[in-house]
C-alpha positions in Angstrom: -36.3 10.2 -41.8 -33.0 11.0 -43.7 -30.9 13.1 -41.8 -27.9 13.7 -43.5 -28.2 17.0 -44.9 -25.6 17.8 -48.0 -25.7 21.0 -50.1 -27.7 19.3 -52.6 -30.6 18.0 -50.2 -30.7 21.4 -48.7 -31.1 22.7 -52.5 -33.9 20.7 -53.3 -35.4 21.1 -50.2 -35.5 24.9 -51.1 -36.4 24.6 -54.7 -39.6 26.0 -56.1 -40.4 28.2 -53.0 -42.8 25.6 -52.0 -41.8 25.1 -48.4 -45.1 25.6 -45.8 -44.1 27.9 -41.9 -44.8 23.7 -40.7 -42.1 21.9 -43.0 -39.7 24.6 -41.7 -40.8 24.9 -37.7 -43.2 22.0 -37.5 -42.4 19.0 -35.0 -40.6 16.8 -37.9 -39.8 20.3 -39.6 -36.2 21.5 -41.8 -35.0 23.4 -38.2 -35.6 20.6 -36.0 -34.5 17.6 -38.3 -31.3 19.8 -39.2 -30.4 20.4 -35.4 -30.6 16.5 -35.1 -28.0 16.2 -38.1 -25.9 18.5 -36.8 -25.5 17.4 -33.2 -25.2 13.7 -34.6 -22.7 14.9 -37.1 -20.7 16.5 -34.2 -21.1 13.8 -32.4 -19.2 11.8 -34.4 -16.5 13.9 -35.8 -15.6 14.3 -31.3 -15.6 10.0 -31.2 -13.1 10.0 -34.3 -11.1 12.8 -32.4 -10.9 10.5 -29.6 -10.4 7.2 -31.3 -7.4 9.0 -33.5 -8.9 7.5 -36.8 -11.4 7.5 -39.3 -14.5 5.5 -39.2 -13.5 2.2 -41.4 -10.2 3.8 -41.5 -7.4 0.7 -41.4 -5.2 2.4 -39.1 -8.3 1.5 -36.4 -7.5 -2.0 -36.7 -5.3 -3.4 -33.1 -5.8 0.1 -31.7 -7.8 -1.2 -28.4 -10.6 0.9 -28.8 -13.2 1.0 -31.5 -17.0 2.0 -32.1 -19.4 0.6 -30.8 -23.2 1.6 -32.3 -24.9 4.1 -30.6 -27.1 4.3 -28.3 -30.2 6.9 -27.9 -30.8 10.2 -26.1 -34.1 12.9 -25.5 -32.4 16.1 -25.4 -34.8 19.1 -24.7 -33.7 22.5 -26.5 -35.4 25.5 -27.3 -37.1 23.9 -30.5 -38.2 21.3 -28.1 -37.5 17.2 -27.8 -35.2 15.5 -30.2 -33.9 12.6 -30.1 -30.3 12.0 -31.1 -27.9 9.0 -31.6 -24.5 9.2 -29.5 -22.0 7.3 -30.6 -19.7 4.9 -27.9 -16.7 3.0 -28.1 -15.9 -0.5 -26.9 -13.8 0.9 -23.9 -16.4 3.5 -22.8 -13.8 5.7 -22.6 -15.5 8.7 -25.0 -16.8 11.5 -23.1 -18.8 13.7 -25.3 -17.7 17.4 -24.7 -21.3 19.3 -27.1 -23.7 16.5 -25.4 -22.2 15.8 -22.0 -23.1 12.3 -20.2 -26.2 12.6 -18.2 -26.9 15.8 -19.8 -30.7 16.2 -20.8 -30.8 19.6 -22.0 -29.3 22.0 -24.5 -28.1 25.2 -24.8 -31.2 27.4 -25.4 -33.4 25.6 -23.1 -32.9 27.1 -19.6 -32.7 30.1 -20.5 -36.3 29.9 -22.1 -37.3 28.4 -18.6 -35.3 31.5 -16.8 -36.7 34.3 -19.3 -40.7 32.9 -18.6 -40.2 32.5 -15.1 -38.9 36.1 -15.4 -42.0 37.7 -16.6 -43.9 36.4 -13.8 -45.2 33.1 -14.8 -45.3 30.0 -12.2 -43.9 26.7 -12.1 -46.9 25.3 -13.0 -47.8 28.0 -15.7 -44.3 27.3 -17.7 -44.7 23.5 -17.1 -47.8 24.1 -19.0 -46.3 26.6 -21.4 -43.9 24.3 -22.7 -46.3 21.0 -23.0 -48.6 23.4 -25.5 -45.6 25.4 -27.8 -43.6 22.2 -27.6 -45.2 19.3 -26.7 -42.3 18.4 -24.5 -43.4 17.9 -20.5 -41.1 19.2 -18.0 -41.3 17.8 -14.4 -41.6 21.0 -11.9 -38.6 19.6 -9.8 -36.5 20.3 -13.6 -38.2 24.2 -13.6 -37.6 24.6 -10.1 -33.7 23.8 -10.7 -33.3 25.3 -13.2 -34.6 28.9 -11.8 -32.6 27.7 -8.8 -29.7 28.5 -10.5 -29.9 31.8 -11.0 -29.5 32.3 -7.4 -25.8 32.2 -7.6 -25.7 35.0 -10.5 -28.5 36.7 -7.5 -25.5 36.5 -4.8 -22.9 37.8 -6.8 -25.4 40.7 -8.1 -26.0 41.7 -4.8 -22.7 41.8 -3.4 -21.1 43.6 -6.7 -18.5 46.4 -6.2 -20.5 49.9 -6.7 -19.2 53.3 -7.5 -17.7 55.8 -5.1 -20.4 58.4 -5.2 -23.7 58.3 -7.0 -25.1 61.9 -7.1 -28.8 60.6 -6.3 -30.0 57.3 -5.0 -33.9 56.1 -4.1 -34.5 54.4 -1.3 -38.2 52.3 -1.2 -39.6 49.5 -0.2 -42.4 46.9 -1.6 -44.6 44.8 0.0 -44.6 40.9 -1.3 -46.1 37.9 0.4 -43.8 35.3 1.3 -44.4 31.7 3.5 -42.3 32.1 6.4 -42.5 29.5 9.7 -45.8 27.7 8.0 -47.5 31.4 7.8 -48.1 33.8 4.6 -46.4 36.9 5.7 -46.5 40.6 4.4 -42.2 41.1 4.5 -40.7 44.4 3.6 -38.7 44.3 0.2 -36.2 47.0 0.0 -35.2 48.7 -2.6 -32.2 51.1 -3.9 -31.8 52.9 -7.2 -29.1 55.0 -7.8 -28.0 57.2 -10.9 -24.7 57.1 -12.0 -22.7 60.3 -12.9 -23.0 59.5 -16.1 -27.4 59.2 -16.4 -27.5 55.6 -15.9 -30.1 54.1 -13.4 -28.7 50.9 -11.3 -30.2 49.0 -9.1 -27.8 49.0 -6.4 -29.5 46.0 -4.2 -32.9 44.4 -2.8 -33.4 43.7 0.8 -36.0 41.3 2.3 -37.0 42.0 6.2 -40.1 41.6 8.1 -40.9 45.0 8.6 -40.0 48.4 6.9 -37.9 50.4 9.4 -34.9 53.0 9.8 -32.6 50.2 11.9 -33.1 47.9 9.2 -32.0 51.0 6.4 -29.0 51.4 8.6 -27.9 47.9 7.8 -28.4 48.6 4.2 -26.5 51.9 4.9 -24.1 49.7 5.8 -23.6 47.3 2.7 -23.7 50.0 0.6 -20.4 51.7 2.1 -19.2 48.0 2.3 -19.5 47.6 -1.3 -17.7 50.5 -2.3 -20.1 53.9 -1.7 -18.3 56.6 -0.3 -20.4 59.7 -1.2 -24.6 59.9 -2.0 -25.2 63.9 -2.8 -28.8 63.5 -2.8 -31.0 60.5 -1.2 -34.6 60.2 -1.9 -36.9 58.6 1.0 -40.4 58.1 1.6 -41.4 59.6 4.9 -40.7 57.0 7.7 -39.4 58.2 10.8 -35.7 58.0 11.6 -34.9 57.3 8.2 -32.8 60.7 7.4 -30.4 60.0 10.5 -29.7 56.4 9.4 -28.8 57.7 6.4 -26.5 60.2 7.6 -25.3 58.4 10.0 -23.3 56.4 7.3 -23.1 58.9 5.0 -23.1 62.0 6.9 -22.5 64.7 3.8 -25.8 62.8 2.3 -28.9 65.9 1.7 -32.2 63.7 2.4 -35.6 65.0 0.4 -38.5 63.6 1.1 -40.0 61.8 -1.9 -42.4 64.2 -3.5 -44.0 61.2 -5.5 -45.1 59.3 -2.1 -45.8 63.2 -0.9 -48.4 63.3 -3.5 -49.6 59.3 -3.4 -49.9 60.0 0.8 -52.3 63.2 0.1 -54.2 61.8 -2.6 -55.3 58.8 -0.3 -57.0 60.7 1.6 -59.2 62.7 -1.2 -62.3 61.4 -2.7 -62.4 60.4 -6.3 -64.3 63.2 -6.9 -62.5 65.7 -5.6 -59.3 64.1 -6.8 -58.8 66.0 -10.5 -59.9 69.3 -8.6 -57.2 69.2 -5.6 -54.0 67.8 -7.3 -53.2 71.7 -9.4 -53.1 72.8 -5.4 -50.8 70.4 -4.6 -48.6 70.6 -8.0 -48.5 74.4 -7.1 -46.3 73.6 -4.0 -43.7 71.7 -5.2 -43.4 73.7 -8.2 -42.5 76.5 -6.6 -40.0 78.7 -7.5 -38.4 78.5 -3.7 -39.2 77.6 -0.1 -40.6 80.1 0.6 -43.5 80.6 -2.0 -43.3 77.0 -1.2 -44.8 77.7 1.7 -47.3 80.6 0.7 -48.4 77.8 -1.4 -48.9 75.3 1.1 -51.1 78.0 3.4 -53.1 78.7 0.2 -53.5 74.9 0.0 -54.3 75.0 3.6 -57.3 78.0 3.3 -59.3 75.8 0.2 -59.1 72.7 0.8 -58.1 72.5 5.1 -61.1 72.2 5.9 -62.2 69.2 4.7 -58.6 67.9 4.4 -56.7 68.8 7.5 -54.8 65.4 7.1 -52.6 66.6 3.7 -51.5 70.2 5.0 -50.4 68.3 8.6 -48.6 65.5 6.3 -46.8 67.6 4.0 -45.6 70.1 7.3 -44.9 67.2 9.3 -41.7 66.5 6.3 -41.2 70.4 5.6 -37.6 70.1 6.9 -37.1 67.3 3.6 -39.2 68.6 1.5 -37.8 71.8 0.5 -34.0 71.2 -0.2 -34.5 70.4 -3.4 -35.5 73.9 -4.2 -32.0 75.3 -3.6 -31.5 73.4 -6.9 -31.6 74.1 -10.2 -34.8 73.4 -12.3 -33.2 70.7 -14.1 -32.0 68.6 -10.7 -35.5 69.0 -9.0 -37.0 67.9 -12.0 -35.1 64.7 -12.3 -35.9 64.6 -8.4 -39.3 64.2 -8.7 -40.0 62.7 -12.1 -37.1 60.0 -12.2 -38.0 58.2 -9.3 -37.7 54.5 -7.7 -41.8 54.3 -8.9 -41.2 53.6 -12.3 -39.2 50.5 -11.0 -41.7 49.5 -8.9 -44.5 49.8 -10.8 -42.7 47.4 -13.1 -41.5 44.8 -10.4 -45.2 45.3 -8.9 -46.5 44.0 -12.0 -44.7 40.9 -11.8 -45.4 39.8 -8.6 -49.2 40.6 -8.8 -49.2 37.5 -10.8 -48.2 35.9 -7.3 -50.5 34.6 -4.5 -47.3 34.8 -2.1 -43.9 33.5 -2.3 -42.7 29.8 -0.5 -39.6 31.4 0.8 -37.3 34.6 0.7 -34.8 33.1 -2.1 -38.4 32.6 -4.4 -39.2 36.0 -4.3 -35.3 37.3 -4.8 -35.1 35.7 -7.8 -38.1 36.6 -9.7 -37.7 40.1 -8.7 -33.7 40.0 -9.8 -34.8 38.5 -12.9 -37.5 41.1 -13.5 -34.9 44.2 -13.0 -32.9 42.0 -15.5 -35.2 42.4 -17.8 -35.8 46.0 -17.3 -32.6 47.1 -17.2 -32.5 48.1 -21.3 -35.0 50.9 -20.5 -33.1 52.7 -17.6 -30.7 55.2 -19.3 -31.9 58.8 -19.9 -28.7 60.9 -21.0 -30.7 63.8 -22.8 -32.2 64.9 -19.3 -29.6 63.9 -17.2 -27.2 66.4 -20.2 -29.2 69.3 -18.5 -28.8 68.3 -14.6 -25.1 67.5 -14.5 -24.0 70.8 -15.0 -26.1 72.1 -12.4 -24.8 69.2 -10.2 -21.0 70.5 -10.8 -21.8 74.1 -9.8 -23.8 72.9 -6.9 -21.8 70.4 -5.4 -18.5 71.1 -7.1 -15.2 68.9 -6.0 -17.7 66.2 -5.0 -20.0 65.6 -8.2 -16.3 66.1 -9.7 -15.4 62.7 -7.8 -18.4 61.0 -9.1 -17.8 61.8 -12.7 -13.8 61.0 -12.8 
């Protein structure tokens, strides 16, 4: 098959409109044949750079060094396998800077394998993948190294510089299954989310530890001032014990609330499906209160309905009174984005990922899917229009200190 693709070729090639999606995509198609050319081309053009003369060019004759045929090459890119012809030279001297020596794959490639692996799909599943859209089979050790890469870009991720003061940061942690000593174990995956002065949402870090617990959060209390945090004005937690004084003992001007969303998901677990679309209005009522203290009216009205039959919700929601109602000494507009823009959202998405999962072989595994997942995600996490509304409330609330957060 001719490869050597002039203006004219490509003309008649194009003529008469006639071309089929398979003669331009197909396995022997335009895309794939003029990738081939191209590279080959290349190729060449960096052995007559090195040889200092042009091929059947006089000059070449008594210089030492001359071609020497080619020799073939299966290079897998993100069309699939080609196979190429690299030139050599009599003193094996060339060294091919576009197709390195030993190099079996081209730009394109990995990052196909990276952005599959990404979405939740095994080794196996993009091994598969691959063989059916390209025909081209790829050893698992090759998927499994090339994912393994992405563990440096992980490391450097997680040990970034962050801002000086975030006015609100989530702290959560998810559940994932991961081998560990020759047992499937349910570790603790922590997670931070802070928003930036200016309405962006980062993901400031993931954690992996046995267990969920406040002396482990001190350690991440820890990193984060490490890394740069000098300030949190708001941190959202779920309700485990000890957690506010690990916080402040890093960050001591820090205001802890208590995560209404996991307020709400705690009640609801212990309500029936059919009372479940009766009782939630009751508990909206609380938290959208117009203070504390018809907070709490709204609570004891709670309490006088539905107490009877669910003492457990009334108990739970008292138990964390103390973090549940600074947030309404603020505005509407900050104890909206309190309880709406939440560290859920992420892990509903990094949930769905992993669901795809039996369990993980080891910690690194599970990092790096769950990196690559907020990688992906990240596009979606910027909401400036409600975050317009909260930061001047945030100025007048907090003043010289939201003031240092948005310098």
């Amino acid at each position: 098959m001719a490869t050597d693709f002039s203006p004219e070729i490509l003309d008649q090639l194009l003529a008469g409109g006639s071309l089929k999606p398979e003669d331009l995509a197909g396995e022997d198609g335009l895309f794939r044949r003029l990738k081939k050319a191209l590279l080959e081309r290349a190729l060449g053009a960096e052995l007559t750079h090195h040889l200092g003369y042009e091929k059947g060019d006089p000059a070449g004759r008594g210089s030492g060094n001359s071609r020497n045929g080619t020799s073939s090459k299966a290079l897998l890119t993100d069309d699939g396998e080609i196979e190429i012809e690299v030139p050599r030279d009599r003193a094996g001297t060339f060294e091919p800077v576009i197709v390195a020596k030993g190099q079996t794959r081209f730009d394109g490639f990995d990052e196909k394998i990276i952005s599959l692996y990404g979405r939740g799909m095994t080794v196996r599943e993009i091994q598969g993948h691959l063989a059916e859209l390209y025909g081209t089979e790829v050893s698992p050790d090759l998927i499994s190294k090339v994912t393994d890469a992405i563990l440096d870009e992980v490391r450097e991720w997680q040990s970034r510089p962050l801002e000086a003061i975030y006015p609100v940061v989530f702290f959560d942690a998810l559940r994932v299954k991961i081998r560990d000593e020759g047992m499937v174990k349910n570790k603790a995956v922590y997670v931070v989310l802070g928003i930036t002065a200016s309405g962006e949402k980062d993901v400031l870090g993931l954690w992996i530890e046995q267990t969920e617990g406040a002396k482990f959060w001190l350690k991440v209390m820890n990193d984060l001032r490490n890394r740069g945090v000098a300030d949190i004005l708001i941190a959202v937690v779920d309700g485990l014990k000890g957690f506010p004084e690990a916080i402040n003992s890093v960050f001591p001007k820090a205001m802890v609330q208590t995560c209404i969303v996991h307020l709400i998901r705690n009640s609801l677990s212990f309500v029936s499906w059919k009372d479940r679309k009766a009782i939630l209005p009751s508990i909206k009522a609380i938290y959208h209160a117009e203070n504390a203290d018809a907070a709490l009216l709204r609570l004891e009205d709670f309490e006088a309905e539905w107490g009877k039959r669910y003492p457990a919700i009334g108990a739970a929601w008292r138990r964390a009174w103390e973090h549940v109602i600074p947030f309404f000494a603020f505005a509407p507009e900050i104890r909206k984005m309190i309880y709406t823009t939440n560290v859920e959202a992420l892990n509903r998405s990094l949930r769905k990922i992993i669901k795809t999962r039996g369990s993980f072989p080891n910690d690194e595994a599970a990092m790096k899917l769950l990196y690559l997942a907020i990688r992906n995600a990240g596009i979606h996490w910027r909401r400036p229009v409600a975050w317009t509304a909260a930061m001047g409330q945030f100025a007048i609330q907090f003043g010289e200190r939201f003031a240092g957060s948005a310098d």
